[in-house]
N, C-alpha and C positions, 0 to 999 in steps of 0.2 A: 504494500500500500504506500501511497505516499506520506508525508507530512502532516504530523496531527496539528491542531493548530496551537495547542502550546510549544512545538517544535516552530514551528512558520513565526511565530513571535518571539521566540531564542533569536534566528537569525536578522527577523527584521528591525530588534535592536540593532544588531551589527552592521546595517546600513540597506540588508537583501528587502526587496520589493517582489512581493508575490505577485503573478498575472493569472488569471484565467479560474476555473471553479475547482482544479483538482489537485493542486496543492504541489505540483511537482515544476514547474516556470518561475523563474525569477531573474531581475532585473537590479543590478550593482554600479552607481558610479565609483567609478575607482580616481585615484588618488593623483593621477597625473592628466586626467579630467579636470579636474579642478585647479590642477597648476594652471594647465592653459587657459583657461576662462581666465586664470589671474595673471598672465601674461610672466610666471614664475619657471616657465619649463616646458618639456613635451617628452611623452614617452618614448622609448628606443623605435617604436615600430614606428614613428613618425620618423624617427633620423633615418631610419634604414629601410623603409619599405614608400614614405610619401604618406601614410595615414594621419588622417587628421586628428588630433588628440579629443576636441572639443567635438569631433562628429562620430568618434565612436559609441558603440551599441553594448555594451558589456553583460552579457548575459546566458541561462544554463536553460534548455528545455529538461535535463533531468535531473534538480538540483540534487537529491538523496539518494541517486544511485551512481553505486562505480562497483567493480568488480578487486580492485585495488584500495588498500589503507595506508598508504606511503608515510614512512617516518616525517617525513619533511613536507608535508601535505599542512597547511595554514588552517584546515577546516576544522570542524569538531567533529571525529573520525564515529562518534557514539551512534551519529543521526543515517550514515553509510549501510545501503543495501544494495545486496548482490544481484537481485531478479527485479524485472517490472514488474508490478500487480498493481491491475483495478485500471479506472478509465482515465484519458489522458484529453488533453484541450489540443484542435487543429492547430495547423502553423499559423492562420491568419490569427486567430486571439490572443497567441503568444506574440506576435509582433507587435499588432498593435497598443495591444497590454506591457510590453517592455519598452516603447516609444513614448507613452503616455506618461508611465510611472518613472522614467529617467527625466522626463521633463519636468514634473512633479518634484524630482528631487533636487534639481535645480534652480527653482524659483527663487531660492534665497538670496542666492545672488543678484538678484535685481536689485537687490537691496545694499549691494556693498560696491563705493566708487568705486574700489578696486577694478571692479569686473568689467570683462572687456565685451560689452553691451552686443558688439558683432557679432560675435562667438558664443555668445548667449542665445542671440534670435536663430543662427545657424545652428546651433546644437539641438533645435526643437525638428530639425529634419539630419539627422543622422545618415551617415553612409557607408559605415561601416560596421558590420557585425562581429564582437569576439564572442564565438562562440566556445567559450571558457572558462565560466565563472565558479562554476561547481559543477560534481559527477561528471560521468562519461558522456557526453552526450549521443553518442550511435547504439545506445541504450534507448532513447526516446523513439518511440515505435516509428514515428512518419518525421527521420531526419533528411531523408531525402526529401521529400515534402518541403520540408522547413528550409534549406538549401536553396530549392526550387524559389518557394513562395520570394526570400531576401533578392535572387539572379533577378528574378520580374522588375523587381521595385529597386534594378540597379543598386544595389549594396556588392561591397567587398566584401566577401565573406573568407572569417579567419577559422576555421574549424580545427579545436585541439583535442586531439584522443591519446586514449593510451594504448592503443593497438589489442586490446582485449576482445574485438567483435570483428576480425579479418572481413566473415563474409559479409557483414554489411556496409565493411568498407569497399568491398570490391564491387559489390555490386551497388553505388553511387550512379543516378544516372546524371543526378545535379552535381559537377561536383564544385569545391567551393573553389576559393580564390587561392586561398593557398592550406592544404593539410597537413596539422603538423602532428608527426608523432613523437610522443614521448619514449627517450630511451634513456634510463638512468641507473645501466649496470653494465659493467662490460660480460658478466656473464650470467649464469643460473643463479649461482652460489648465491652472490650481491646482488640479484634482482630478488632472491625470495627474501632475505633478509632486511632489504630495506623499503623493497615495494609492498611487502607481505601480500601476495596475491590471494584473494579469496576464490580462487579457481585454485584444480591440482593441474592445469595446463597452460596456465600463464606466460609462461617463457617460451613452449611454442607457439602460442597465439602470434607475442608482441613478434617472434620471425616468421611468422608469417605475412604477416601486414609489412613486413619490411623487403621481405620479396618482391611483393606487386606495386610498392610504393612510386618506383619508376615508371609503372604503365600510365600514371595519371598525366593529363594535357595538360594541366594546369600548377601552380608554382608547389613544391612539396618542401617541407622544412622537418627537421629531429630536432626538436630542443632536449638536451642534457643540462641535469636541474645538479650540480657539482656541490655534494655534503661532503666538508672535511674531516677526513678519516674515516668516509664509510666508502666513497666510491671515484676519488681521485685517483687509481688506479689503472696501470693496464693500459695505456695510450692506445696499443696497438690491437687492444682487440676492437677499442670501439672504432678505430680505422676500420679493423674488418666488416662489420658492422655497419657502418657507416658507407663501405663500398659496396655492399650489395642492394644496401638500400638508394642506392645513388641520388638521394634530394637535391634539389635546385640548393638548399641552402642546410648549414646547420648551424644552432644557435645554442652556446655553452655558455650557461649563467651561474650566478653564485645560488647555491639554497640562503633564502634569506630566514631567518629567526625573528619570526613573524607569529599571530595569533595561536592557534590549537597547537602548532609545532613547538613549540617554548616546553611542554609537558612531556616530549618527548626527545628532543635534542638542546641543544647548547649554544651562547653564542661562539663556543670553541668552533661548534661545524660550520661556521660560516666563513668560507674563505676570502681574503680579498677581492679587490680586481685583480691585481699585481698576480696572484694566485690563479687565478683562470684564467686570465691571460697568458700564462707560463704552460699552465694543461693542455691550451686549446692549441698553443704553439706545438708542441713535442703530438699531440692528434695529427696536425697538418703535416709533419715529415714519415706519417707514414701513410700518409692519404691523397698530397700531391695536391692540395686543398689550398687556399691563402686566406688567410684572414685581411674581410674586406672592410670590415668596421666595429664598430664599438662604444658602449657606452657606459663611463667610467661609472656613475653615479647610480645608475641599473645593476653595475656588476656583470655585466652580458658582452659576449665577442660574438657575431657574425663570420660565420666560414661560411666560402665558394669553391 
């Protein structure tokens, strides 16, 4: 089932905005959202991809489900379920219910000279979808649907999995702008240990999706999420890894020591830039890859 609604009001303290009747859509401004409006910043995907900070969409069609409990996961791992169950809202109620409710959340700003009034009246028409915010989202029954519905109404859709649902990645007919899968072990060993997979075939799944990841027309990314001392390891096998899955891009960031993660890691695991920077380098001499940019204050290097 989804979200009881004393769960749905846990998170919507945390800033989450529910859409729709069935408890499983939500909608998140994030945090370099609001720099841009304040004319204070912009997030890496604006430096490195062109995204607009103040026109993105940040939001989960399946906030409570993931087949994954990752140590370094920001969420509160309590509210996580492995299976759908019960009924689910179409793509259009979730859009426009995540449209609505981001612009809702941002009203306040009208209120503060700060705010850059432009980016304010632009932010009420969005063009970008992160399809990111919580759970897996190729869990949610009609993500092609939902894919579909955002291509229509011209959005850029950023769609992040953890490669846990292969065939319904493969069989995408929409597929988004750019997919990215998550790979944050170089092997079995360190993927069960710090992804904890609630599956017993996790580690084939996530290479599986990493075989057909090059069939896709459209831009594909691996972000590796770098915990120190659990999975800075091994350069060369995530090169192996990394060459079968042949992405347009891969994107090596620091684990940040952020909300629910704090009860389960340290700010010890957080490495620097300087630190990722140094990983992502000794990945590229065995991948033939260059690192094409970066963002010091993210923590994050871009490889091609």
């Amino acid at each position: 089932m989804a979200l009881t609604k004393e769960q749905q009001e846990k998170l919507e303290y945390s800033g989450y905005r529910f859409v729709g009747e069935h408890g499983h859509a939500a909608a998140k401004i994030c945090h370099w959202q609001k720099k841009s409006i304040l004319n204070e910043g912009v997030c890496y995907k604006e430096k490195f991809y062109g995204i607009e900070s103040h026109r993105c969409l940040q939001l989960s069609p399946a906030v409570p489900f993931c087949h994954q409990k990752c140590s370094f996961c920001w969420r509160d791992l309590s509210l996580t379920q492995t299976e759908w169950e019960g009924e689910y809202d179409d793509p259009k109620t979730i859009i426009d219910g995540a449209i609505a409710a981001q612009t809702n959340l941002l009203c306040g700003f009208w209120g503060n000279d700060k705010a850059d009034k432009k980016k304010l009246e632009e932010s009420k028409k969005p063009t970008n979808a992160a399809i990111s915010l919580a759970g897996e989202p190729t869990l949610y029954p009609e993500i092609d649907s939902l894919i579909g519905e955002f291509n229509r109404r011209d959005f850029n859709t950023f769609v992040v999995s953890n490669g846990m649902n292969p065939e319904k990645l493969k069989e995408l007919e929409n597929e988004p702008t750019q997919l990215y899968i998550s790979l944050d072990a170089p092997n079995e060993k360190i993927y069960k240990e710090l992804c904890n997979p609630q599956i017993n075939d996790g580690w084939n799944r996530l290479n599986t999706s990493l075989d057909f990841l090059n069939s896709y027309k459209n831009r594909t990314c691996i972000r590796t999420t770098c915990v120190k001392g659990e999975n800075m390891v091994n350069p060369e096998d995530y090169a192996k890894l990394f060459k079968k899955a042949n992405p347009t891009y891969v994107e090596v960031k620091a684990y940040m020591c952020v909300g629910y993660s704090r009860e389960r890691l340290t700010l010890d695991n957080m490495p620097t830039f300087k630190e990722v920077y140094e990983f992502a380098d000794k990945i590229c001499e065995y991948t033939g890859q260059e690192i094409i940019n970066d963002s010091e204050i993210s923590r994050v290097v871009l490889l091609k």
